[in-house]
C-alpha positions in Angstrom: -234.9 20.3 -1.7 -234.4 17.5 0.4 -232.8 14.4 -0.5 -236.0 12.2 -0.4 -237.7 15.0 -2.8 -234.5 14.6 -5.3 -235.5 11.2 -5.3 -238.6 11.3 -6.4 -238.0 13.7 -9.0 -235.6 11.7 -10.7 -238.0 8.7 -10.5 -240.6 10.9 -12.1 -238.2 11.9 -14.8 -237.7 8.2 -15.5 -241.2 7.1 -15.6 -241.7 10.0 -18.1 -239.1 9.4 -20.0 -240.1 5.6 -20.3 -243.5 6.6 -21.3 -242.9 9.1 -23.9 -242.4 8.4 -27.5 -239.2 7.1 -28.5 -236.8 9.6 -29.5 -236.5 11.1 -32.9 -233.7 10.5 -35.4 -231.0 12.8 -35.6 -232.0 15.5 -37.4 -228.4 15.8 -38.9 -227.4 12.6 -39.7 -231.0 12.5 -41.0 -229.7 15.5 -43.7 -226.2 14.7 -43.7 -227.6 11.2 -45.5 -230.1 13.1 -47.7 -227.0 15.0 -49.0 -225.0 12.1 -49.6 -227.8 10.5 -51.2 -228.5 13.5 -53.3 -224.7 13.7 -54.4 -224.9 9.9 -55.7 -227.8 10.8 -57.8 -226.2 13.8 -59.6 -222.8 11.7 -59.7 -224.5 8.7 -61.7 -226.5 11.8 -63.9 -223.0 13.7 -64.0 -224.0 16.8 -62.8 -220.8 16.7 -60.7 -220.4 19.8 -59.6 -223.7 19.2 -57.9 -222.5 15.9 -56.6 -219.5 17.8 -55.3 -221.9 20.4 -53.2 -223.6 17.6 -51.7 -220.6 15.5 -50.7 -218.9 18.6 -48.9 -221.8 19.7 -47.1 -222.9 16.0 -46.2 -218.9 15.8 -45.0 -218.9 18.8 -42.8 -222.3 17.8 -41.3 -220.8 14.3 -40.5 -217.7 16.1 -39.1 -219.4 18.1 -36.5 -220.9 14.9 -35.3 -217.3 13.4 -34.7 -218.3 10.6 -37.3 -214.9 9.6 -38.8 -216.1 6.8 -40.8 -218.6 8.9 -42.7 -217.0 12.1 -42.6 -214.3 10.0 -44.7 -216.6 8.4 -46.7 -218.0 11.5 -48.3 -214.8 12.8 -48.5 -213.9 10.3 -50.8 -217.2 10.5 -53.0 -216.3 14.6 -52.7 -212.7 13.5 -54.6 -214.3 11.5 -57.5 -216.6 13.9 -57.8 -214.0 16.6 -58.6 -211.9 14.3 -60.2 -214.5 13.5 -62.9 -215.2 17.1 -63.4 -211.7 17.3 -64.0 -210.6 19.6 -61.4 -207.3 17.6 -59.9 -206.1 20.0 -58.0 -209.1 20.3 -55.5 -209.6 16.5 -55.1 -206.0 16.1 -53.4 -207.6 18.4 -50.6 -210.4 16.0 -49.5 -208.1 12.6 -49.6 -205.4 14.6 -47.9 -207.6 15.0 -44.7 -209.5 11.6 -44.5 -205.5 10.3 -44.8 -204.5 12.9 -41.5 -208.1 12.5 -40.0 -208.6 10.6 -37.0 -210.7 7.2 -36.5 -210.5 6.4 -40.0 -210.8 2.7 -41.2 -207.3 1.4 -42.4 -209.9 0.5 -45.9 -211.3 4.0 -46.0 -207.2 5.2 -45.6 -206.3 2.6 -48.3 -208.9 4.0 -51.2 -207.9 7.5 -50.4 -204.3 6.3 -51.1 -205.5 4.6 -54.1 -207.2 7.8 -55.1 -203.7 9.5 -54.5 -202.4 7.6 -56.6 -204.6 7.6 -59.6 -204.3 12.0 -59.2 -200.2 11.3 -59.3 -200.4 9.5 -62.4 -203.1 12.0 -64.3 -200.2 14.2 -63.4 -197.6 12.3 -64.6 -196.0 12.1 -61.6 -195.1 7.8 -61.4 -192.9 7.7 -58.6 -195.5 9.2 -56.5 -198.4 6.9 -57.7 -196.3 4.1 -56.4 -195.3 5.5 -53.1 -199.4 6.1 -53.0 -200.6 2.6 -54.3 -198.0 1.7 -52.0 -199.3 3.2 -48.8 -202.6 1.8 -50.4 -201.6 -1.8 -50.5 -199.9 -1.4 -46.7 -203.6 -0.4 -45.7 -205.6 -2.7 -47.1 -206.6 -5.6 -44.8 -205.7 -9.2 -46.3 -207.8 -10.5 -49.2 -207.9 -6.3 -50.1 -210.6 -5.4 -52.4 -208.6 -2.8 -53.7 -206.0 -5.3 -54.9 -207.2 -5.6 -58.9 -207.1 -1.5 -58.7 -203.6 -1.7 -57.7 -202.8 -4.0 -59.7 -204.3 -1.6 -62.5 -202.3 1.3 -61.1 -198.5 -1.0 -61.0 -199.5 -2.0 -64.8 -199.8 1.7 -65.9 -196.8 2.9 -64.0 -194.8 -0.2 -65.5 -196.1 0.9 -68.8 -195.0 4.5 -68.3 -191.5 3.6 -67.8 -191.3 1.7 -70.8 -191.5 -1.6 -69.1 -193.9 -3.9 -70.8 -192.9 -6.9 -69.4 -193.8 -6.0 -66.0 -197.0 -4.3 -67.3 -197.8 -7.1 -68.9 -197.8 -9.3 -65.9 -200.4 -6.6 -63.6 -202.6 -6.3 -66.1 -203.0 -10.1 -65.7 -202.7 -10.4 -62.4 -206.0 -7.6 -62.4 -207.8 -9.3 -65.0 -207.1 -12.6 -62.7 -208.9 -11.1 -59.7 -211.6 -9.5 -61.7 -212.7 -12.3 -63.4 -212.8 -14.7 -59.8 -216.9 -14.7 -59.9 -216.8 -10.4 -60.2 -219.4 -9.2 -62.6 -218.6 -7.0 -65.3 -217.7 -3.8 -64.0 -215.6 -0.5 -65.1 -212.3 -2.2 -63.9 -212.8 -5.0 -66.1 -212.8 -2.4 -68.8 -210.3 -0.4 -67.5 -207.9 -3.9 -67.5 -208.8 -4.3 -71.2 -207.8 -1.2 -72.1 -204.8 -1.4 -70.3 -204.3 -4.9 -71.9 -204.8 -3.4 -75.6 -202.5 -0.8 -74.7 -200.2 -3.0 -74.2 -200.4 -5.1 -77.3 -200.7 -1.9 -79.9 -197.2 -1.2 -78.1 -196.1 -4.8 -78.9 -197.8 -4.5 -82.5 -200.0 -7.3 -81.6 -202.4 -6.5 -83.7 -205.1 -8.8 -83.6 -204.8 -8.7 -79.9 -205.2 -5.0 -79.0 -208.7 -5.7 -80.9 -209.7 -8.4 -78.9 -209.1 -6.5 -75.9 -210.6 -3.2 -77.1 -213.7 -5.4 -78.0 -214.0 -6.7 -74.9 -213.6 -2.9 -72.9 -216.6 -2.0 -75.4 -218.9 -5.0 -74.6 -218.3 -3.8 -70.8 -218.7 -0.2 -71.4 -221.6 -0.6 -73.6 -223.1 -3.0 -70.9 -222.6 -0.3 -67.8 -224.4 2.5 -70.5 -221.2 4.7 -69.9 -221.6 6.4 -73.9 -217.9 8.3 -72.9 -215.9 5.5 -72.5 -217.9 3.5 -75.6 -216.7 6.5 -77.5 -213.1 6.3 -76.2 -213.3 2.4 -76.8 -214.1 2.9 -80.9 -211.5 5.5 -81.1 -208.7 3.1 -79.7 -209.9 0.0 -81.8 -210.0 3.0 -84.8 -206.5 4.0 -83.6 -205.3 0.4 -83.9 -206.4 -0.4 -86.9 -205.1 2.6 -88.5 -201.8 1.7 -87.2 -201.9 -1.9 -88.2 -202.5 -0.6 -92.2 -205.9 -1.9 -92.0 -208.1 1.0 -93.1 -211.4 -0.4 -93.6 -211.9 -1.5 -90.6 -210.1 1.7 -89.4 -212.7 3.6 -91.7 -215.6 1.6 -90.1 -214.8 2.5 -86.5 -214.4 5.9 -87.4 -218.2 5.9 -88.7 -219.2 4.3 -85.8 -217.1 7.0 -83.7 -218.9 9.5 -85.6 -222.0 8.5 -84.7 -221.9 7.7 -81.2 -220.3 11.2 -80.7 -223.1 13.3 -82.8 -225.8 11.6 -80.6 -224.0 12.0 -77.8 -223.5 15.9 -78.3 -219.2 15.0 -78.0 -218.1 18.2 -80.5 -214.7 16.9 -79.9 -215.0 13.1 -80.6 -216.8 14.2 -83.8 -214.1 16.6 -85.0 -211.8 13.8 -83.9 -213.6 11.4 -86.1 -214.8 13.1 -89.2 -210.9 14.6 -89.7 -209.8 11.1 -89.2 -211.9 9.6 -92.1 -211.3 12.7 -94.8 -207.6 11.3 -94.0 -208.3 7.7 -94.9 -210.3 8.8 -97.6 -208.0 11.2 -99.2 -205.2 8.0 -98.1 -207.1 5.8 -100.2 -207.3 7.7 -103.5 -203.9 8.4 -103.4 -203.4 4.8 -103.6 -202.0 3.0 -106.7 -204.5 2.0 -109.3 -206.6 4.7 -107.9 
C-alpha cells in the first residue's frame, strides 16, 4: 500500500469515526457503580453481608481499571460493611490495601486510618488506635473533616486509660466542631454518649442524663432503633446507679418496648431482668 493510499485510509477512518455515534459508557464502570450503588442500599437496609458482596466486587472491578480513587473508596464502604456485621477481623484486610495502594488521596488514606483506629480500639488495643488516628490526622489535609472523629477517637482512648481530664477536653473539642453549622448526625450522638460516659464516671448525675437525652433526640431523629435502644439502656443504667429507681424503672419499660418491636431478644432479656430487680429492690425496702 502506497503511502498516498495510507493517507486516505486514515482520513476515511476519521471521517467515520466523526460521524458515528458517540461512544458508549464503559460497560464496567457502568457495573462497577451499579454494585456500589446496590451495596449502599443494603448497607442503609442492613443487609450487610450483601452490602459487603457488592463493595468487593464493585472494588475489584474498579481495580482492573487502574482506578485508585474508587477502587479505595469501595474498599472503605467494604470495611464498614464488615465492621457492622461484626466481623473485625476481615475489615483490617480492605483498609490495609487502600493504605499500601497506589494513587490514593491523602483523604481517602486518612479515613482508612481512622477506620484503623476505630478496629484497634473494638479490640482494645489503645496504643494502636492512637498511632492509627495518628497517621489519620498526619493525612488529613487542613481544615480535616475527619477532625471531630478524631477528636472522638483521643476522647475514648483518654477515657480508657483512666484519664478523664483529657477525655473530657476531646469530647468538647468534637462536640465544638460538630455543632459549627453541622446538622445532627451519628457523631453528634456518638459525642453525647461519649460525654455521658464521662459524667456517670464523674457521678454527675444529672449530666450523664442530659447527654444521654440528647444522643436519643439524635438517634431517634436518624431512625437508627439500635442505638435508641442502647441510648435508654445507658440513661436506665445511670439512673440505676444514681439510686433513682423510678426513673430507672421507666427507662427500662421504655427499653422493653423498643426492644420487643424491634425483635432485640437480647435488649429485652436485658430489660425485663433489669426491672424484676428493681421490683424485687423495691419490696425489700423499709415500710414495704
Amino acid at each position: 500500500m502506497t503511502l498516498r493510499a495510507v493517507r486516505l485510509l486514515i482520513a476515511c477512518l476519521f471521517l467515520a469515526a466523526c460521524g458515528s455515534a458517540p461512544p458508549r459508557a464503559n460497560p464496567l464502570l457502568e457495573q462497577a457503580e451499579r454494585l456500589r450503588n446496590d451495596g449502599g442500599r443494603a448497607f442503609a437496609n442492613r443487609d450487610y453481608d450483601s452490602a459487603a458482596r457488592n463493595f468487593a466486587a464493585a472494588a475489584q472491578l474498579r481495580a482492573s481499571l487502574d482506578d485508585a480513587p474508587g477502587t479505595a473508596l469501595d474498599r472503605l464502604n467494604l470495611a464498614r460493611a464488615l465492621y457492622a456485621a461484626r466481623d473485625t477481623a476481615a475489615a483490617q484486610a480492605p483498609l490495609d490495601a487502600v493504605l499500601t495502594q497506589a494513587g490514593v488521596p491523602g483523604a481517602l488514606r486518612a479515613e482508612a486510618a481512622r477506620q484503623r483506629a476505630v478496629l484497634a480500639l473494638a479490640a482494645g488495643r489503645s496504643e494502636e488506635a492512637q498511632r492509627w488516628q495518628q497517621r489519620a490526622a498526619n493525612d488529613c489535609a487542613q481544615d480535616c473533616p475527619l477532625a471531630a472523629s478524631l477528636a472522638l477517637i483521643r476522647a475514648q482512648i483518654a477515657l480508657r486509660q483512666n484519664d478523664l481530664a483529657s477525655a473530657g477536653s476531646e469530647a468538647a473539642v468534637a462536640q465544638k466542631l460538630l455543632g459549627e453549622g453541622n446538622p445532627a448526625g451519628a457523631e453528634h450522638a456518638n459525642a453525647a454518649r461519649l460525654t455521658g460516659e464521662i459524667a456517670v464516671l464523674r457521678k454527675d448525675w444529672s449530666e450523664a442524663r442530659r447527654a444521654f437525652e440528647q444522643a436519643l433526640e439524635v438517634d431517634r431523629k436518624l431512625g437508627s432503633a439500635e442505638r435508641v435502644r442502647l441510648d435508654l439502656r445507658l440513661l436506665a443504667a445511670a439512673d440505676e446507679a444514681s439510686a433513682d429507681l423510678p426513673a430507672a424503672r421507666g427507662h427500662y419499660q421504655r427499653l422493653l418496648q423498643a426492644a420487643e418491636a424491634g425483635g432485640d431478644a437480647e435488649a429485652a432479656a436485658l430489660a425485663a431482668a433489669a426491672l424484676q430487680r428493681l421490683s424485687r429492690a423495691a419490696a425489700s425496702m423499709p415500710g414495704k
